[in-house]
N, C-alpha and C positions, 0 to 999 in steps of 0.2 A: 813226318806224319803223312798218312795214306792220302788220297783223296779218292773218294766214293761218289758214285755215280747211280743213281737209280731210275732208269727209263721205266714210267708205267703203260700198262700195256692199252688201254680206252683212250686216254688224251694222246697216243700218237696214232693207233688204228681208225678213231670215228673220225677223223681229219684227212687222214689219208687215205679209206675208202669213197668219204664222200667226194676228198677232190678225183679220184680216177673214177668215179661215176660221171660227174661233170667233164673231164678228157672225153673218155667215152662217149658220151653224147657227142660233145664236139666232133669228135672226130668221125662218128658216124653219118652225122647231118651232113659235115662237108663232105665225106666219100659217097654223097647219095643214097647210100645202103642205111640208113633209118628207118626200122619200122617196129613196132614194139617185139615180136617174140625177138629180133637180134637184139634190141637194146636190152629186154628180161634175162638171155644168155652172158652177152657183155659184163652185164651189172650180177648176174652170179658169179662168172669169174671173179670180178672184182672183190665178193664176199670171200669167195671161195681162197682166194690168194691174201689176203687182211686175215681169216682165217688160220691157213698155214704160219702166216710169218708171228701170229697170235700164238698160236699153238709150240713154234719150235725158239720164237725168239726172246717172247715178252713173255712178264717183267723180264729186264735185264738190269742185272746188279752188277755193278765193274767196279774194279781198284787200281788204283794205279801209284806209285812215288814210293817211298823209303816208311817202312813199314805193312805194306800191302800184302805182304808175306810172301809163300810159296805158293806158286801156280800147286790145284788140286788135280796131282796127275793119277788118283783114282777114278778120276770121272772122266777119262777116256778109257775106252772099252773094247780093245783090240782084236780079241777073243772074241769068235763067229759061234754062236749058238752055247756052248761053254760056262757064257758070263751074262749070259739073255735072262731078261727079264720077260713072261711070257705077257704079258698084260701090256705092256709097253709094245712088246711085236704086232700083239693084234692091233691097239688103236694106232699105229704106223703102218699098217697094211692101210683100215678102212681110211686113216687121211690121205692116201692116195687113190683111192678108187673112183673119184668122180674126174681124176684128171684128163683118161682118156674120152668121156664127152664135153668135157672144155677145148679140148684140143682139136674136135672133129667138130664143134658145134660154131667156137668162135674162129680159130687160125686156121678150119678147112684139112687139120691132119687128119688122117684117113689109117695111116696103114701100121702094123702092131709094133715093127721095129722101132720107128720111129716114138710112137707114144713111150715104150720100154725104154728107149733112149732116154729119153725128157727125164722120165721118173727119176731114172735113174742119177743124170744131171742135177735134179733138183734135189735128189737126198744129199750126193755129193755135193754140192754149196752149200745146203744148209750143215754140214758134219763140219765141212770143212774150218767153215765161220764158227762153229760153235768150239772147236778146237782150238782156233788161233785166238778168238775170246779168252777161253781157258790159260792159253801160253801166254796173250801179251797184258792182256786186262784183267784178270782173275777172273774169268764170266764164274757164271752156275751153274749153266746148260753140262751135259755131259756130251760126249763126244763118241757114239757107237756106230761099229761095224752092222751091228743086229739092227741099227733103223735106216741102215743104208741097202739090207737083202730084205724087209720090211716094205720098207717105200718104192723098192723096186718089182716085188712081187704083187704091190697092192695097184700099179701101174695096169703089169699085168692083167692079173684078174678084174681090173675094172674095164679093161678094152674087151675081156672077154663077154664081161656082163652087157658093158654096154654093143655089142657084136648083136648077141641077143633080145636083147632090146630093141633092135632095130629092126626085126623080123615079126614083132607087131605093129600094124597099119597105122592106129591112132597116133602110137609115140615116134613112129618112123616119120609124119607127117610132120607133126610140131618140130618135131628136129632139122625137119627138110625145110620148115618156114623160117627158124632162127640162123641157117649155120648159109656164110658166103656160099654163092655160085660158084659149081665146080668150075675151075680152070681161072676163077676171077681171085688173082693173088690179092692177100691180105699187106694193107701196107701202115704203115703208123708213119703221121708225118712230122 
């Protein structure tokens, strides 16, 4: 007989957003850098990240043992544009587009490479996870190539946006009062 698993997606995100609100704080207070617009940045991230893992991970439904059947190898999605689901690409682009002002507002990244990188990093973890889900635990998640040029294009265009964004005074400010002192590395202890 199979044995099933069902993580829901509220009783594990409002526990684990609020504990890295409270990290956060901590950790802000002791590095002396405490002041409300970084702690309002901080605790976005934090939404913002309880979000994504909301978005690409939960619910999760798993199986496992003798009966669990066949991994569903339709719901990896090898095929680049092909086997795309248009609707799915868009809201995979805009879940990435506020990543490059978390990146430059809380961890001090600045430069387009590097955010492109990240995105791209993070679609690949989460495809990856969502895959081996699929292979070793039956997950439900599907496993596509289209949210990995998605997530990495929405990297993009979000460093572009927020590029521009930064060329009016008012939002250039508040970003200049929430994000580390240039040159003053971000550490997590």
């Amino acid at each position: 007989m199979a044995t099933h698993l069902d993580i829901p997606a509220l009783p594990v995100l409002l526990p684990l957003g609020a504990t890295l609100m409270v990290v956060s704080w901590v950790l802000l207070r002791r590095g002396g850098t405490l002041t409300v617009p970084r702690l309002a940045a901080t605790w976005f991230a934090v939404f913002y990240a309880c979000a994504v893992l909301g978005a690409t991970m939960l619910p999760m439904h798993l199986a496992w043992g003798p009966g669990a059947g066949d991994a569903q190898l339709y719901r990896f999605i090898l095929v680049p544009i092909l086997e795309m689901r248009p609707m799915d690409f868009v809201l995979n682009t805009v879940m990435t587009l506020p990543l490059a002002a978390i990146l430059h507002t809380v961890f001090g990244v600045r430069d387009q490479r590097r955010v492109v990188l990240t995105g791209f990093a993070l679609s690949a973890a989460i495809e990856v996870t969502q895959g081996l889900l699929l292979l070793t635990l039956h997950g439900s998640r599907w496993a596509d190539v289209n949210d990995l040029m998605s997530n990495t294009l929405g990297a993009y265009l979000g460093y572009l946006l927020f590029q521009r964004l930064m060329r009016f005074a008012p939002f250039r400010r508040a970003v200049e009062s929430a994000e580390p002192a240039r040159g003053t590395p971000v550490t997590v202890r």
